[in-house]
Each structure stands twice: as C-alpha cells, then as structure tokens.
KENUPA-980211 format. One record per atom (N, C-alpha, C, CB): residue in three letters; x, y, z. Coordinates in steps of 0.1 Angstrom, whole numbers, padded with zeros to 4 digits, always signed. Glycine has a CB too. Example, Ala and Ser with C-alpha at 12.3 -4.5 7.8 and 13.67 -1.06 7.14 Angstrom:
BEGIN
Ala+0132-0057+0078 Ala+0123-0045+0078 Ala+0132-0033+0078 Ala+0113-0045+0090 Ser+0128-0022+0071 Ser+0137-0011+0071 Ser+0129+0000+0079 Ser+0141-0006+0057 
//
This chain:
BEGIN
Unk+1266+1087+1041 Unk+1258+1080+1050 Unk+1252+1068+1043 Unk+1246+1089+1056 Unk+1252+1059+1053 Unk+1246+1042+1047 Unk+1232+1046+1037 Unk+1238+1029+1064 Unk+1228+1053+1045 Unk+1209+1058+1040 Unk+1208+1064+1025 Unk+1201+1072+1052 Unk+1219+1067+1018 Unk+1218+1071+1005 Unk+1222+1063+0997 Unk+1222+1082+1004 Unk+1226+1049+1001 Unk+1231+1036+0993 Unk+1220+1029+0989 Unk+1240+1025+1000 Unk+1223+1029+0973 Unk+1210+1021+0970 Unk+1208+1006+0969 Unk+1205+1026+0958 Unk+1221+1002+0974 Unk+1218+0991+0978 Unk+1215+0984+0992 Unk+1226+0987+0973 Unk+1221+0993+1003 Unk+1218+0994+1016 Unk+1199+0996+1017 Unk+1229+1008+1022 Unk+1197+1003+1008 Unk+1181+1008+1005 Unk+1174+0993+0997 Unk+1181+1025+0990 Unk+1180+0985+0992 Unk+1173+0978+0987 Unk+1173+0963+0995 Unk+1178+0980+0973 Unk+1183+0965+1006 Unk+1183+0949+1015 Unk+1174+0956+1026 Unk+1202+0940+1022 Unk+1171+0971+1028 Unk+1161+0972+1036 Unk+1146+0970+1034 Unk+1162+0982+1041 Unk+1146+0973+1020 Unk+1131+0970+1014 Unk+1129+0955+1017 Unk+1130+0972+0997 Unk+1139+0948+1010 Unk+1136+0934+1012 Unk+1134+0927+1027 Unk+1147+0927+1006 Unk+1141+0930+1035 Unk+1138+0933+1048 Unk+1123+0934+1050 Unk+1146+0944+1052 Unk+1123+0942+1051 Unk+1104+0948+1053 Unk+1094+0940+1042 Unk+1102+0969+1048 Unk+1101+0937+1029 Unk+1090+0927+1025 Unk+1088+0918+1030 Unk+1090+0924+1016 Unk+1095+0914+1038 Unk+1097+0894+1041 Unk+1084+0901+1056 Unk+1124+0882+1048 Unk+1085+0912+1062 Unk+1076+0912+1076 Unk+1060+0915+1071 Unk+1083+0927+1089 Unk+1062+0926+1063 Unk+1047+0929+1059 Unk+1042+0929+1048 Unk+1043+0940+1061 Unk+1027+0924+1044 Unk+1023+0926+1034 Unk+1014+0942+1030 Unk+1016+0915+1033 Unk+1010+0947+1036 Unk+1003+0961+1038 Unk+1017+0968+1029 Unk+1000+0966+1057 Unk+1013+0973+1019 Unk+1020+0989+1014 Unk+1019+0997+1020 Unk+1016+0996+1002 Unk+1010+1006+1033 Unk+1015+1013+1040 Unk+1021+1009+1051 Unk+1007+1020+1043 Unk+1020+0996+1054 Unk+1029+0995+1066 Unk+1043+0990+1063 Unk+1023+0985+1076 Unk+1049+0985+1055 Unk+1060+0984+1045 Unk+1065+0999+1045 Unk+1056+0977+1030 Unk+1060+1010+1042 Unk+1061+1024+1041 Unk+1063+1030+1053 Unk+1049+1029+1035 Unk+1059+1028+1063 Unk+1061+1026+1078 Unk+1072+1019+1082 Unk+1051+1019+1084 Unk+1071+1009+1077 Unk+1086+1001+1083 Unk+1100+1003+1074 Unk+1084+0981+1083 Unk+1097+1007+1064 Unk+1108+1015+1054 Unk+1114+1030+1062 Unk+1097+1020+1036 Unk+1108+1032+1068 Unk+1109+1046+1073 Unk+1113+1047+1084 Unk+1099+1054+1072 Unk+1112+1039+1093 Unk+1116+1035+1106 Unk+1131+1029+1106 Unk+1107+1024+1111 Unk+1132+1021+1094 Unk+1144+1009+1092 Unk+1156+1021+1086 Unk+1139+0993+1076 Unk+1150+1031+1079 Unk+1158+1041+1075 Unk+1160+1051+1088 Unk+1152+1048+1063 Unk+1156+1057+1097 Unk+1159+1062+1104 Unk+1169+1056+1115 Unk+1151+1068+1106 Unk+1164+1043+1117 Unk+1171+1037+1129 Unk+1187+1030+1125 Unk+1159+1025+1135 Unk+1186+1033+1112 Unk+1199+1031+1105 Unk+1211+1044+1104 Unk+1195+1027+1090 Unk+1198+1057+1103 Unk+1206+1067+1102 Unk+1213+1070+1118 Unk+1198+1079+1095 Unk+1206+1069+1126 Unk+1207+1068+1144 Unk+1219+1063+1147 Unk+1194+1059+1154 Unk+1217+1046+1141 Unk+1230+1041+1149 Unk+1246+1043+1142 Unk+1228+1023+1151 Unk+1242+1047+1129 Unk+1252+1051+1123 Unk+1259+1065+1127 Unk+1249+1050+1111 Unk+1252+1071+1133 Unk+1256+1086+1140 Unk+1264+1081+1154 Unk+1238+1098+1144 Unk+1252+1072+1164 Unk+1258+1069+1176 Unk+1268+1057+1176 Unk+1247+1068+1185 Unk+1268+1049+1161 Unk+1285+1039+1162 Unk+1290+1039+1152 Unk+1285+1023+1165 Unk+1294+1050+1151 Unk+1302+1050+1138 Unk+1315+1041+1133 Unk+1306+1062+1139 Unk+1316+1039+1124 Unk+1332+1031+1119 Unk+1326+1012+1124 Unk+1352+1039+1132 Unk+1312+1010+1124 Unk+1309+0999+1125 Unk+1310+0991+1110 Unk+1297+1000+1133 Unk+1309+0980+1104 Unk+1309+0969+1098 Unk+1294+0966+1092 Unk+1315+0959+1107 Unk+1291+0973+1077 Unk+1276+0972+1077 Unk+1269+0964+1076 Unk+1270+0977+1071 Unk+1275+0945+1077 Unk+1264+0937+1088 Unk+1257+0943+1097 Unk+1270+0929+1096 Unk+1267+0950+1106 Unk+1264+0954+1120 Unk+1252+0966+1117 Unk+1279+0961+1127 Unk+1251+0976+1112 Unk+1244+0984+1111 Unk+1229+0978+1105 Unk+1252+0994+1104 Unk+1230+0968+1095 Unk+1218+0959+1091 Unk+1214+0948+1097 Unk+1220+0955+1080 Unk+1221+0939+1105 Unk+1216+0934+1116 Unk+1209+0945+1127 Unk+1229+0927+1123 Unk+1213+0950+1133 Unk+1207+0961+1143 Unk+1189+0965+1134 Unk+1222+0979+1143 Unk+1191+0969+1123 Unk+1179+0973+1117 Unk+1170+0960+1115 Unk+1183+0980+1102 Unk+1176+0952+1112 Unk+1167+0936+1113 Unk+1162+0936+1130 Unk+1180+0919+1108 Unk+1171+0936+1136 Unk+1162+0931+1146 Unk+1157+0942+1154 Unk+1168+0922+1155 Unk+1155+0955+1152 Unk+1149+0968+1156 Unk+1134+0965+1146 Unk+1161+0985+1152 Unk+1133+0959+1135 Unk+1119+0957+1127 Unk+1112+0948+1132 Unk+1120+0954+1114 Unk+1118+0935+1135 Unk+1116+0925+1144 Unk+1106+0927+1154 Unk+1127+0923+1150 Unk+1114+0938+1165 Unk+1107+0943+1179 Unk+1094+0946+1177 Unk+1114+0957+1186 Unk+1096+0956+1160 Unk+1082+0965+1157 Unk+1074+0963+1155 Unk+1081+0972+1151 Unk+1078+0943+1146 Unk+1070+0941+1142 Unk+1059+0931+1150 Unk+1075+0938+1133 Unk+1066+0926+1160 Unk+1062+0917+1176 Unk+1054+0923+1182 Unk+1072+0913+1187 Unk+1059+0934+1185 Unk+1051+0943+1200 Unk+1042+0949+1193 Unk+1059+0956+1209 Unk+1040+0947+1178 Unk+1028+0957+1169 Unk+1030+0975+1174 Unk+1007+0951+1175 Unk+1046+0980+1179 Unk+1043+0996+1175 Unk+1040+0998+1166 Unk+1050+1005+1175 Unk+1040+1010+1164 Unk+1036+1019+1153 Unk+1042+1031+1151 Unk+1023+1021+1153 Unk+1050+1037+1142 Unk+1056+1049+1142 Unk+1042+1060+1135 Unk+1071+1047+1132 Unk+1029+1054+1131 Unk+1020+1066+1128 Unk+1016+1069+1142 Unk+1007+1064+1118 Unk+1016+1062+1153 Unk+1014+1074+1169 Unk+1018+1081+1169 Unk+1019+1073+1182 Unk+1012+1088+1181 Unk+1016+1103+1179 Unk+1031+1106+1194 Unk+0996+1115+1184 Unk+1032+1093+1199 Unk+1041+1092+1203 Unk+1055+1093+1196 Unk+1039+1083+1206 Unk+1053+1088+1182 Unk+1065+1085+1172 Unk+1065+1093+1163 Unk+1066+1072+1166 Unk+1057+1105+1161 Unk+1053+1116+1155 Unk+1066+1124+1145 Unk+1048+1125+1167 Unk+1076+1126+1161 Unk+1087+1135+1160 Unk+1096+1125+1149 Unk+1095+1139+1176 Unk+1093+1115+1152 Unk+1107+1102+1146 Unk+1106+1102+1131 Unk+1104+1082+1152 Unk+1092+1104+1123 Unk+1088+1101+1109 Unk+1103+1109+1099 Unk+1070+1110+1106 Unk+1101+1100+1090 Unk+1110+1110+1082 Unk+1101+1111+1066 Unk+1128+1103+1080 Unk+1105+1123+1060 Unk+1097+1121+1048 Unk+1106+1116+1037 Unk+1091+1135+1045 Unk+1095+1114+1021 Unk+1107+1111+1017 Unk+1107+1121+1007 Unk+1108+1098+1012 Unk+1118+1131+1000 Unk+1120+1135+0988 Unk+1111+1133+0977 Unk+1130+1131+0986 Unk+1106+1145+0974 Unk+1095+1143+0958 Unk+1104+1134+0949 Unk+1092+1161+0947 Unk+1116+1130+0948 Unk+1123+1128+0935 Unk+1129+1111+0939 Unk+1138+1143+0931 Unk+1118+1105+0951 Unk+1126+1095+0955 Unk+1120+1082+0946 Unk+1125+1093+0971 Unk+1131+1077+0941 Unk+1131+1068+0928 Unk+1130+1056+0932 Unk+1143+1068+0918 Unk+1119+1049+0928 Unk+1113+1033+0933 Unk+1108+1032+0941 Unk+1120+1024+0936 Unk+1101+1042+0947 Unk+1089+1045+0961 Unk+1082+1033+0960 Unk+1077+1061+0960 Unk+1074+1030+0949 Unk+1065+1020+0949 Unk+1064+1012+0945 Unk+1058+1021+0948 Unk+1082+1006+0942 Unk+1086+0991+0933 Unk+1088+0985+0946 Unk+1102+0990+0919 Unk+1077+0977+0955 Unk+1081+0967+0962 Unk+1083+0952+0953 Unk+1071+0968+0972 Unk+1090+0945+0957 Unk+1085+0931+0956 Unk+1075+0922+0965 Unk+1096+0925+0957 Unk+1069+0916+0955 Unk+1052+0907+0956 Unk+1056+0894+0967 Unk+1047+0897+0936 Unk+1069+0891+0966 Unk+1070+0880+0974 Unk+1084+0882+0984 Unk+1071+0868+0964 Unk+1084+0871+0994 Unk+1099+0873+0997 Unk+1107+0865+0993 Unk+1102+0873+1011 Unk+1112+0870+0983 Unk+1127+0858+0974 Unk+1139+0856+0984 Unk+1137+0867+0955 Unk+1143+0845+0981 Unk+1156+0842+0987 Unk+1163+0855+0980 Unk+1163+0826+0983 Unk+1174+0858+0994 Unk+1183+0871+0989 Unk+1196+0863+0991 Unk+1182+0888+1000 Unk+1203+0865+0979 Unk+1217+0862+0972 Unk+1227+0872+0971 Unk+1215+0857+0957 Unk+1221+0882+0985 Unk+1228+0895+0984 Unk+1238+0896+1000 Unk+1216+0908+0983 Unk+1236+0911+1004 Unk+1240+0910+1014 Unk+1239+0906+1030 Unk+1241+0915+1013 Unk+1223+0902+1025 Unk+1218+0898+1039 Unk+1222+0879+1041 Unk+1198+0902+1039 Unk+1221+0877+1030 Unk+1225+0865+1030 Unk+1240+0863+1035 Unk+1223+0861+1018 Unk+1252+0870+1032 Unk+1264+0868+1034 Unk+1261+0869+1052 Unk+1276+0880+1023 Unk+1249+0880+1052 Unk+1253+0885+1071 Unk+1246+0871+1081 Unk+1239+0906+1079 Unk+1238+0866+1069 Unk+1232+0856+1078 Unk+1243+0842+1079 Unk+1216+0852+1072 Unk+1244+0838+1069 Unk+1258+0830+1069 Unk+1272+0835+1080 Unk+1264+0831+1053 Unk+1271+0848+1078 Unk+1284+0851+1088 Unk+1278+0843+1104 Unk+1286+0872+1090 Unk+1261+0847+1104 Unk+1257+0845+1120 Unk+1258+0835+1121 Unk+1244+0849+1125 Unk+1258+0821+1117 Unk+1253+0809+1119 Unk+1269+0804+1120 Unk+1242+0803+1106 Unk+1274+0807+1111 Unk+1292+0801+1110 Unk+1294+0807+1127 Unk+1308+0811+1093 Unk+1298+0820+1128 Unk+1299+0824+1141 Unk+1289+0818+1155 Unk+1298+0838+1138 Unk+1282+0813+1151 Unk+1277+0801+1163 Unk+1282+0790+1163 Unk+1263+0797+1163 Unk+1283+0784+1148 Unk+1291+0774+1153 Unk+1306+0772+1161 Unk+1291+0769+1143 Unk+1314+0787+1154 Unk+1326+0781+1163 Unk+1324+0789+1176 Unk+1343+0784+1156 Unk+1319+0794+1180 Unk+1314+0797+1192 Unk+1311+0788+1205 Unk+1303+0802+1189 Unk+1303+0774+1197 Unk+1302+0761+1204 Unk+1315+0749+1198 Unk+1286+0756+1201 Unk+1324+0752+1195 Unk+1337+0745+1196 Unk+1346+0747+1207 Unk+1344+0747+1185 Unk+1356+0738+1208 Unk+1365+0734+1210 Unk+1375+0740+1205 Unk+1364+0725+1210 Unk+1387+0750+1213 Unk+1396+0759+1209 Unk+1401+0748+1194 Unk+1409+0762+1225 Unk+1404+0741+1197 Unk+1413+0729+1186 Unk+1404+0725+1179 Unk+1420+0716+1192 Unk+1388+0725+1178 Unk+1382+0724+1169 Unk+1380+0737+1161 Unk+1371+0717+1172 Unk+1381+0747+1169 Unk+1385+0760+1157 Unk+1394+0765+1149 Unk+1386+0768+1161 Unk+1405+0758+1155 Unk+1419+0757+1150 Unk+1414+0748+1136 Unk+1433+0749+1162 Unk+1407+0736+1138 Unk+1406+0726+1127 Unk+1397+0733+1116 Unk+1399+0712+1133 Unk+1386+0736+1121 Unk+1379+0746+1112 Unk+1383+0757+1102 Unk+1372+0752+1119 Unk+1391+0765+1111 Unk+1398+0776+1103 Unk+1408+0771+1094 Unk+1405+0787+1113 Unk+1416+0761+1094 Unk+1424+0749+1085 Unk+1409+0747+1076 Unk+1431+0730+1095 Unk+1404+0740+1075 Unk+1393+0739+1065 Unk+1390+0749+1056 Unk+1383+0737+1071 Unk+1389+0760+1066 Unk+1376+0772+1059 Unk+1396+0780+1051 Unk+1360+0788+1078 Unk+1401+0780+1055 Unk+1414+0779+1048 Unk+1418+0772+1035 Unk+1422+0774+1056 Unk+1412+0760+1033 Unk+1410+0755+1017 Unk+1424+0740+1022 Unk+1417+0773+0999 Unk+1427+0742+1040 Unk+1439+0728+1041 Unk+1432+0716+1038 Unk+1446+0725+1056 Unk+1441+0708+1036 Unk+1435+0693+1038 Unk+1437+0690+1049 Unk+1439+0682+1029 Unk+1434+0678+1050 Unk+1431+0668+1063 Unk+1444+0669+1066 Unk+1424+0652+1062 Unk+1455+0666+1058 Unk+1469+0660+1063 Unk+1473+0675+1066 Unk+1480+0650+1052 Unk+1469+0684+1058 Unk+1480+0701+1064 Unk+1477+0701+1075 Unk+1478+0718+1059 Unk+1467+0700+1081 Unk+1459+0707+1095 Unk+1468+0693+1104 Unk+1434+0708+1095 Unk+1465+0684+1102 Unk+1474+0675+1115 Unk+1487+0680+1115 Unk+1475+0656+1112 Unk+1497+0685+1102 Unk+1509+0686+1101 Unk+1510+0703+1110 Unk+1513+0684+1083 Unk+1500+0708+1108 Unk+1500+0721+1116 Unk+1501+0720+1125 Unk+1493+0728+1116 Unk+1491+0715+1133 Unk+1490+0713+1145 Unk+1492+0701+1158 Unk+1481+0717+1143 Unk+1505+0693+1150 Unk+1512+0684+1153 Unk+1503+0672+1158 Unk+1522+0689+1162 Unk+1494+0667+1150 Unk+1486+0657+1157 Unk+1482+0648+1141 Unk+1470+0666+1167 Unk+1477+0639+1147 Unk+1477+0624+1140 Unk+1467+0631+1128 Unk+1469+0610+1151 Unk+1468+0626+1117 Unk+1454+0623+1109 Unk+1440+0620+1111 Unk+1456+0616+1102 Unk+1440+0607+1121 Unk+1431+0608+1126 Unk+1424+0617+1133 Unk+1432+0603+1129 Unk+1433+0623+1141 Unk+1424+0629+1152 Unk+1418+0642+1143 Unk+1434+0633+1167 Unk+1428+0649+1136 Unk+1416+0660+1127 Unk+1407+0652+1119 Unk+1422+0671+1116 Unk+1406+0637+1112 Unk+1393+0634+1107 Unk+1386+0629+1117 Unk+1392+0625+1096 Unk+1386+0628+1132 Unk+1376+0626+1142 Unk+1370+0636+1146 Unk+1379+0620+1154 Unk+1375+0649+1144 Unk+1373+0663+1148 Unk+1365+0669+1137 Unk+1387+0670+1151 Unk+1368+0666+1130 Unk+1361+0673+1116 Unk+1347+0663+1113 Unk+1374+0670+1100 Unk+1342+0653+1118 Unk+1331+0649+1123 Unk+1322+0653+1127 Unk+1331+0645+1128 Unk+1331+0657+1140 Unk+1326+0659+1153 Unk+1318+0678+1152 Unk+1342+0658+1166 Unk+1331+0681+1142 Unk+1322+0696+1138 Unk+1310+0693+1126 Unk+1334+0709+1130 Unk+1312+0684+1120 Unk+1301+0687+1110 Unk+1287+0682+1117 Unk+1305+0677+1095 Unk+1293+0676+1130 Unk+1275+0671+1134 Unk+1272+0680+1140 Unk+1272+0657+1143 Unk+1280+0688+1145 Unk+1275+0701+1148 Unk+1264+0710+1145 Unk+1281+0705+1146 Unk+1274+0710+1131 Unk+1270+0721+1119 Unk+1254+0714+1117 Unk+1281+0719+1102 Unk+1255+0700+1117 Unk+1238+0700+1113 Unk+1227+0697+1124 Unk+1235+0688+1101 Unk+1233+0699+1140 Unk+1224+0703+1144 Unk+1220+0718+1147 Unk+1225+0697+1152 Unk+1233+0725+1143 Unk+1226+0740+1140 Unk+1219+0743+1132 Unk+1232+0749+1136 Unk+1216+0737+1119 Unk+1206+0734+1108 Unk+1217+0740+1098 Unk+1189+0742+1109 Unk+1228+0737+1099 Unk+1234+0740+1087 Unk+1238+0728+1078 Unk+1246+0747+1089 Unk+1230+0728+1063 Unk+1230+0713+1057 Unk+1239+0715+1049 Unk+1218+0708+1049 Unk+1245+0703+1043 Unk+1259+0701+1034 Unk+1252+0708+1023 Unk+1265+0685+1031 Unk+1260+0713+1012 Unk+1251+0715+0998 Unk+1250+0704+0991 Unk+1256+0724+0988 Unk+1241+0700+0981 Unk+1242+0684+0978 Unk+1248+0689+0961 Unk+1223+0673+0979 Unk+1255+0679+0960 Unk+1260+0679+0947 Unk+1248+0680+0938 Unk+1268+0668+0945 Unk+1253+0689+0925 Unk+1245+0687+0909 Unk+1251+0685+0899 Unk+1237+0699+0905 
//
C-alpha cells in the first residue's frame, strides 16, 4: 500500500505543510491525507500515483476551504492512529520549499496536459515532435508540411504556453 512509502509519506507532509501552520492541524491533515489515500487506493486500484496524490491534494484543499475538521465527532470513526514506533512524527518542515520531487513532476504533468488540451490536433502533432527532441525541419518532413508552417505553429504554441503561465527557463 501507497501509505507505507516513505516517500509517498513525505510529498504528503509537504503537502500539508504548504496548507497549515498549526502542528496539530498539520497532524490532522496528515491523517486525513493518509486515510483518504488509503480509501482511494482500495476503491481505484492499479491507478498512476499522480492520480492517487492529486486526489489527496485536492481532498486537503476541500478541507482546508470549508474549514472541516476530522476532530468532530462526525469524523470520529475516520481518525487513524499512528504506531508508537512511527519515525519522523514531529520532523515537519518550517517552511514551504519548492518541491523538486514528485509533486512537482505531477504538477508539470498538469499544466503540459492543459496546454495540449487547448491545441490544435496538428499543433499536438507539432508539440509531441518537439517534446520528442525533433527539429523544426523533422516535424515538417513528418508531417508533410512547409518549414514554415511548423515555425508559425511552434509560436503559436509557445504563446500559449505563456499565457498559461508557463515561462521559458532563462539561460545561466
């Protein structure tokens, strides 16, 4: 099960650090993020653990908007405890650091997948040439069309890209 990965354990901490500052409510939302992970992994199994950590992101989200609370006595039954022997109980992190981990690869997955979402069948074709490592001339030679027209297209996606707020990286 996802829930005994300690690295699956450690993009959920970070998760919950970026929503709360409170150590008991981080402790609360640690415990929630873990059960509702263990839930959907029971009810969708053989999913893609973006999928299972997206779902947990935006199930903390809800919790954290609508201000529930899993200490109700509504949410009583749902608590889970943790193991006397559970190692790093109280090594949160102080801040929310950029994560260079997995949540990052899931958030990059989300944003690329909007963009070709809002393309043009043939500007996806052009893209996937790109994100392929082609040049300008393979992708026309692929797809039987001028040079120009994939460097008018490859434009046309990058202005895209930065009105999705995706910025070039700048050279160093």
């Amino acid at each position: 099960m996802l829930i005994h990965d300690p690295a699956v354990e450690a993009t959920l901490r970070r998760m919950v650090a970026g929503l709360e500052v409170s150590p008991d409510c981080r402790k609360d939302l640690l415990q929630e993020a873990l059960l509702h992970l263990w839930s959907e992994e029971l009810l969708n199994p053989g999913q893609q653990l973006w999928w299972y950590l997206e779902s947990c992101k935006f199930h903390l989200l809800h919790l954290h908007v609508s201000g529930k609370s899993i200490d109700s006595p509504k949410h009583s039954c749902a608590q889970v405890a943790f193991p006397d022997n559970y190692a790093g109980q109280e090594d949160w992190p102080d801040t929310s650091e950029f994560d260079d981990g997995i949540m990052s690869e899931i958030n990059a997955d989300d944003i690329f997948r909007l963009l070709v979402n809002r393309l043009e069948p043939i500007d996806q074709i052009i893209l996937e040439g790109f994100v392929e490592g082609l040049r300008v001339c393979e992708i026309a030679t692929k797809i039987s069309r001028p040079r120009g027209f994939v460097e008018r297209h490859h434009l046309q996606i990058a202005k895209l890209a930065l009105e999705l707020g995706i910025n070039p990286r700048l050279a160093t």
